[in-house]
N, C-alpha and C positions, 0 to 999 in steps of 0.2 A: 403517474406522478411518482416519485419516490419512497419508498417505503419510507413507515412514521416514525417519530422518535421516541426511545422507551422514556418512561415515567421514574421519577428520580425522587430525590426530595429537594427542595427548594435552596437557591442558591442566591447569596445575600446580594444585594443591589452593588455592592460595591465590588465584586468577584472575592469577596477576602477567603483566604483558605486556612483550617486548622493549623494550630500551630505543630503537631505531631507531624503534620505533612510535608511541611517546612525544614521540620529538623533534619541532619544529617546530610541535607540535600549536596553539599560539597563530594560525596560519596557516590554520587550518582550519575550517570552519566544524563544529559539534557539533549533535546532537539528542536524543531519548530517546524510545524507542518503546518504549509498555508493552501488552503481550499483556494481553489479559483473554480468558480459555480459555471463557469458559459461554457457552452459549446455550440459549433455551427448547426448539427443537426443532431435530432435525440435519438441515438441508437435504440431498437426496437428491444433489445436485451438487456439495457441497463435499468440500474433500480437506484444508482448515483442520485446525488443533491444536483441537480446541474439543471440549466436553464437555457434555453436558447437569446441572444440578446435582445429580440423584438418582444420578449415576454416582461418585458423591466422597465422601472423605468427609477426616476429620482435618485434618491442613497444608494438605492439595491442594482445600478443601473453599470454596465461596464465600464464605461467611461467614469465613474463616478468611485469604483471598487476600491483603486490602488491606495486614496487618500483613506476609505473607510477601515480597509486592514493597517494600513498603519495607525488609525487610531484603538486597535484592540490591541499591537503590539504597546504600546505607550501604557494603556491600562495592563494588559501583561508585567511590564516593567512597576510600577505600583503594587500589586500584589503578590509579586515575588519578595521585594525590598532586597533584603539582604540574602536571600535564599539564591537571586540570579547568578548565574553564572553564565562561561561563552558555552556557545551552541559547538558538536562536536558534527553534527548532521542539518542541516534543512532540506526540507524537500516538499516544492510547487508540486500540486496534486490538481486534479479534477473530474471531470471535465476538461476543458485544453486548455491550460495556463497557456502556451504561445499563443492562444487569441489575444491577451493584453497583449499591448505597444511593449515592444522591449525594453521600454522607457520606463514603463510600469512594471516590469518586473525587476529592472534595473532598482528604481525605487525602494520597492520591498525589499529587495535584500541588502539596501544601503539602511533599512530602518531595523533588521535584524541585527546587520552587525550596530549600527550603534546602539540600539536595545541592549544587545544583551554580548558582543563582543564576539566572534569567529576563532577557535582553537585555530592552531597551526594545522595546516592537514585537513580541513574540515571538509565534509563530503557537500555537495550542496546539486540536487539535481532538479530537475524539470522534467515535468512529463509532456510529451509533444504529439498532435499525428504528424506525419509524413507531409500530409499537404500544407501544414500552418507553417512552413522552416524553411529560410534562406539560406543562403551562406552568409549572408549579412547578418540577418539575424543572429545565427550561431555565431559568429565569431563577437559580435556584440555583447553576448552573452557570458563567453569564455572571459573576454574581455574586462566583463562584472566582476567576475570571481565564479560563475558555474562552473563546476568540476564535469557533470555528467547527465548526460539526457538520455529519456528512456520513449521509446517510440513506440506506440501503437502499432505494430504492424497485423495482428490478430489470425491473420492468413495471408498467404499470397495465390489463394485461389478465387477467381471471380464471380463464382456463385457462391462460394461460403461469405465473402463480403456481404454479397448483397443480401443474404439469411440476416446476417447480423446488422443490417443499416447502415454500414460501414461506404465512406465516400471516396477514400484514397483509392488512387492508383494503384498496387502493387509493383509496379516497376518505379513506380517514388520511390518506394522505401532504398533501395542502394543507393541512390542519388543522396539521399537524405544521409544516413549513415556518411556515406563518404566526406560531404561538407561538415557531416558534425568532427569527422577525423580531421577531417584540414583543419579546423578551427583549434584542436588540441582537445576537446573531450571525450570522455569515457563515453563509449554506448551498451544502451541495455534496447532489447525488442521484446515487444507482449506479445504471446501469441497467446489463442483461445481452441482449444478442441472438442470436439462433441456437437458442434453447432449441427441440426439438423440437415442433412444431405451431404454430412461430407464424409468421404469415403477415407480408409485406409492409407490410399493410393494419394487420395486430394492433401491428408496430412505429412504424408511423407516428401511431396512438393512445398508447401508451405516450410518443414525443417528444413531441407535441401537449401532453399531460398534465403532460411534467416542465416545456417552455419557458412553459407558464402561470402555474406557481408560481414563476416569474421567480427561481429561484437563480444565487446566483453563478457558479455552478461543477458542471459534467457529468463523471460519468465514465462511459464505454460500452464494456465489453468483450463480446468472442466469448467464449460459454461455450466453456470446453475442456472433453469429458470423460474426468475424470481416475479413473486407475485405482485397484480398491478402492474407487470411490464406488456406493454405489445404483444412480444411474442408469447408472454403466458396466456394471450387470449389465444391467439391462433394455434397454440397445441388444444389450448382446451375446445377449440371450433374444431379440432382436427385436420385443419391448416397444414400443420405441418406436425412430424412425430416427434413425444419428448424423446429425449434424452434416452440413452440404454445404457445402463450400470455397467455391463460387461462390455461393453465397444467403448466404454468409455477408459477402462481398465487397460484394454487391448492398445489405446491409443495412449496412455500414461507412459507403457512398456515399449513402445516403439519412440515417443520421446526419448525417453531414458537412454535407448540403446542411440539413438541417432546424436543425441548432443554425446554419450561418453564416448563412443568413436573420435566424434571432430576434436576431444581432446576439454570437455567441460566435466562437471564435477557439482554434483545436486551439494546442496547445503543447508535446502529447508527442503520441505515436500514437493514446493514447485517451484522453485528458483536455481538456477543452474547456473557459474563462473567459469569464466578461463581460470582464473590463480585464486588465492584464495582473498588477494587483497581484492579482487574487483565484486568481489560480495555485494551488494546494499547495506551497505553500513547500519543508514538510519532505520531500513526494516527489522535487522538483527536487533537493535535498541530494543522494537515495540516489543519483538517474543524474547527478549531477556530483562523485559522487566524496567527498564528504563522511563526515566520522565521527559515528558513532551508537553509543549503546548500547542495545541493546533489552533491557528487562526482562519478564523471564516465563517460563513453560514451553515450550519451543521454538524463542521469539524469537531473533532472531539481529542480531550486532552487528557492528560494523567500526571499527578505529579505527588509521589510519597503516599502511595494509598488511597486517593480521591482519583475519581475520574468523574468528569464533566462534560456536555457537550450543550452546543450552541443552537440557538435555534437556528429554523430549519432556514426559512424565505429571504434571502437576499435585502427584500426591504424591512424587514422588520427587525431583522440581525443590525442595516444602515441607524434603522429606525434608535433603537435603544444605546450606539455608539453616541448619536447624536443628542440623547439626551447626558451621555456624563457613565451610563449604569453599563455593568457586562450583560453581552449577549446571552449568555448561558440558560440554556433551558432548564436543565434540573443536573442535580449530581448524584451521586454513590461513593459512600464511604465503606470501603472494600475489609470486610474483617481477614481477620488470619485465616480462618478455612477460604475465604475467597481467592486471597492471594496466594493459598496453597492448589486450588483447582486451577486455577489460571498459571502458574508455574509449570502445572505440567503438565497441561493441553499445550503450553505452546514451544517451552522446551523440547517436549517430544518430539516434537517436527525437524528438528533442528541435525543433522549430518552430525555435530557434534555431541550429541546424544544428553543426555539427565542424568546428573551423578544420582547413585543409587541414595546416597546420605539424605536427599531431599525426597526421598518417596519414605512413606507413614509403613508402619509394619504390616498391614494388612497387606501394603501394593507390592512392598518386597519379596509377600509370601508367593503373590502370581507370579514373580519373575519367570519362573522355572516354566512353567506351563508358557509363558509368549514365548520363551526361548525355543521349548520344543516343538510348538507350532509352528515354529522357522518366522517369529514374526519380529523378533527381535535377535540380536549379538547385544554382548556383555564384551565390555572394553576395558584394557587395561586391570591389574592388578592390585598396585597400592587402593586408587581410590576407583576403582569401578565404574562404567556407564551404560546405563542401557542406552542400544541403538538401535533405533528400526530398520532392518531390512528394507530388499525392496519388496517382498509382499506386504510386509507390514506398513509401507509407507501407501500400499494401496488399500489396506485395512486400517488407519490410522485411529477411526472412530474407535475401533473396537480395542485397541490396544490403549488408546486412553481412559477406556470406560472400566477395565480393567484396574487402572494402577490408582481410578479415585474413588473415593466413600460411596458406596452404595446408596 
């Protein structure tokens, strides 16, 4: 199952938020993250909110989802009041949003922009696997107003799929990509590395694979494995080996080198662009600090210092729209040292680096010391930035732990 949700302090029946939260909100950039819980099969790795549809049923039930989040956008629009403004980002998350009818996702994002209004320009993407996507689909989609979809593809080798639970094809995936090109969207591809048995050789097939289908936009993480997943029993049966730090490192470094060849360009720790507009907009938002509402069962939101998140279960998320009250399981009201350690844990990460002016005098004193451990550059003159390297980006913990309050 999922991992649980943290404990918060209680969040009033009506979702009303502080008025300090409120304030200034014109200043701020906004987004709307909408969970969609299903997916066809539950990956052995994941530790996601997501359900398979045979597990559901009534409110909480897929067919039933698309009217349920539009009624948390509606309450959304209530508890903002005057504070709303348009969205600059939206982005379908899951589990596999293309499992809803396109009609359904069509919906939802006809009930964002009239919620709360679409910027000129606005990013708006989908997450998809390779097998849920037509060209119908896509172009349906584009058709909506989606800007950009982001594929699952995780590997393109067929034993590391099947480590990971993973059901697509590998030769979908260009297929995929290509139709989402005909259609006019941006694409992005997830790959995953470290999955136990894959080799060196197996990840630099899997790059090979994704830099051919010339997408905008890479994302590459280290599997973590996370506990209560599948696969954390079978390393812990000895099933299969966890995870090794230093082959994990070895495979970061051969990313790195494989995507800046084909001509990408890292801009968080693990997210790589052709230009610099084809970024993720709305992920830049979350680590600059940005206000969001996430819609859904679990999803979680932030807006002016309060972050919230929703309960977990599908039906009981249906359950509480239905009676009138917000989902929300509990919140956190985030004091100023919080929003100072969060500023720059996730600044850090960032190609763009952390003005020095926002690090405390103590983290300014380490500079000198990450500099000389080659784990950070110092940019720029007038106003200065620290930048992580690439060792540093593969020691990230440590150069964070560094620049905050002991």
């Amino acid at each position: 199952m999922p991992s649980t949700l943290p404990d918060g302090e209680p969040v009033p029946a009506d979702g009303a938020l502080p008025a300090s939260a409120l304030a200034g909100a014109a200043q701020r950039t906004f987004g709307v993250y909408v969970h969609v819980p299903f997916c066809a099969v539950r990956c052995g790795y994941c530790d996601f909110n997501t359900y398979t549809a045979t597990e559901l049923g009534g409110g909480g039930s897929q067919a039933a989802y698309a009217g349920t989040a539009v009624a948390e956008l509606e309450l959304a629009a209530r508890v903002l009041g005057g504070a709303a403004r348009p969205a600059e980002t939206v982005f379908f998350g899951g589990g596999t949003p293309t499992l809803l009818p396109v009609t359904d996702l069509v919906r939802l994002l006809t009930a964002v922009r009239e919620t709360f209004g679409l910027l000129p320009g606005a990013e708006v993407t989908t997450e998809a696997n390779p097998d849920s996507v037509t060209p119908q689909s896509l172009q349906a989609l584009r058709d909506a107003g989606f800007t950009r979809v982001s594929f699952g593809m995780q590997s393109a080798v067929r034993h590391v799929l099947a480590v990971l639970d993973r059901t697509h094809d590998p030769e979908r995936v260009p297929l995929a990509v290509r139709w989402a090109r005909e259609a006019g969207l941006a694409v992005s591809l997830d790959l995953i590395y470290g999955t136990p048995g894959e080799s060196l050789a197996d990840l630099r097939t899997s790059l090979d694979a994704a830099v051919a289908c010339e997408p905008d936009h890479v994302s590459a993480y280290a599997l973590v494995v996370e506990q209560g997943t599948r696969l954390a029993g079978q390393v812990r049966r000895g099933e299969v080996p966890a995870p090794d730090d230093d082959d994990e490192a070895a495979k970061y470094e051969l990313v790195d080198d494989v995507l800046g060849a084909a001509g990408y360009s890292w801009y968080e720790v693990s997210n790589w662009a052709r230009t610099p507009e084809a970024a993720c907009r709305h992920n830049l938002a979350y680590w600059r600090g940005g206000d969001w509402w996430g819609v859904g069962p679990g999803a979680h939101s932030h807006v002016g210092g309060v972050r919230w998140w929703n309960v977990k279960h599908p039906s009981a998320y249906a359950g509480r729209l239905a009676a009138g009250t917000s989902p929300a399981h509990a919140r956190e009201l985030l004091s100023d040292a919080d929003r100072h350690v969060e500023d720059v844990l996730l600044r850090s990460r960032l190609a763009e680096g952390i003005d020095l002016a926002r690090l405390d005098d103590a983290a300014r004193g380490e500079v000198g010391g990450l500099v000389a451990d080659g784990l950070v550059d110092l940019r720029g003159s007038a106003d200065p930035r620290l930048v992580l390297t690439r060792r540093g980006r593969l020691l990230a913990d440590t150069v964070v732990r560094a620049l905050l309050p002991g």
